[in-house]
N, C-alpha and C positions, 0 to 999 in steps of 0.2 A: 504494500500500500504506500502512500503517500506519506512524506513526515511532515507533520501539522508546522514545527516552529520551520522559521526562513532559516536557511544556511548562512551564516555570517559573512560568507560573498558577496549574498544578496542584501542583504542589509546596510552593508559599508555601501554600497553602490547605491541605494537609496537616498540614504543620508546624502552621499556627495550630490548627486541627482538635487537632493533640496536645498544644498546649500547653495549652488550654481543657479536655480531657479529665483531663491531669494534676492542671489546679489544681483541678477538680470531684471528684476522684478524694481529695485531699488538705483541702480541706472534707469533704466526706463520713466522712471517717473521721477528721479530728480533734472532727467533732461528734458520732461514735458514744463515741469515747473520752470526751469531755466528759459526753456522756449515759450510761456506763457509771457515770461517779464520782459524777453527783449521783444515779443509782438506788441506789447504797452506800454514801454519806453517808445519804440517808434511811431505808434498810433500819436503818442502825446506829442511828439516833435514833430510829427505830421499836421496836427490840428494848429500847433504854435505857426510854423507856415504858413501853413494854411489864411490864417487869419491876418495875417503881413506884419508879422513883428519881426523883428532882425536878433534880436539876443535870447534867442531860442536855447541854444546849446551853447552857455558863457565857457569861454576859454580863461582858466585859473593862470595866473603868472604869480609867479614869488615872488616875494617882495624883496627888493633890491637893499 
């Protein structure tokens, strides 16, 4: 017959399987998040244009 408990092959293989799932899972959505903010950073710079103002995106200079 069959042996009920998994073979610790298949177990370690599981495991890694979910660990690989997780970190792809956690990429994937920190770079939706990432891609959220720079589509709303540009919408804003877009609208600041838009609207005809010139110091939309101010250029910092240190102070001499």
């Amino acid at each position: 017959m069959s042996n009920p408990q998994p073979d610790d092959d298949e177990e370690g293989d599981r495991t890694a399987t979910n660990i690989f799932l997780v970190v792809g899972f956690v990429i994937l959505v920190g770079g939706g998040i990432w891609l959220a903010n720079a589509m709303i950073d540009a919408r804003k710079a877009d609208e600041c244009l838009s609207s005809g103002r010139r110091n939309c995106t101010p250029i910092e200079v240190p102070a001499r």
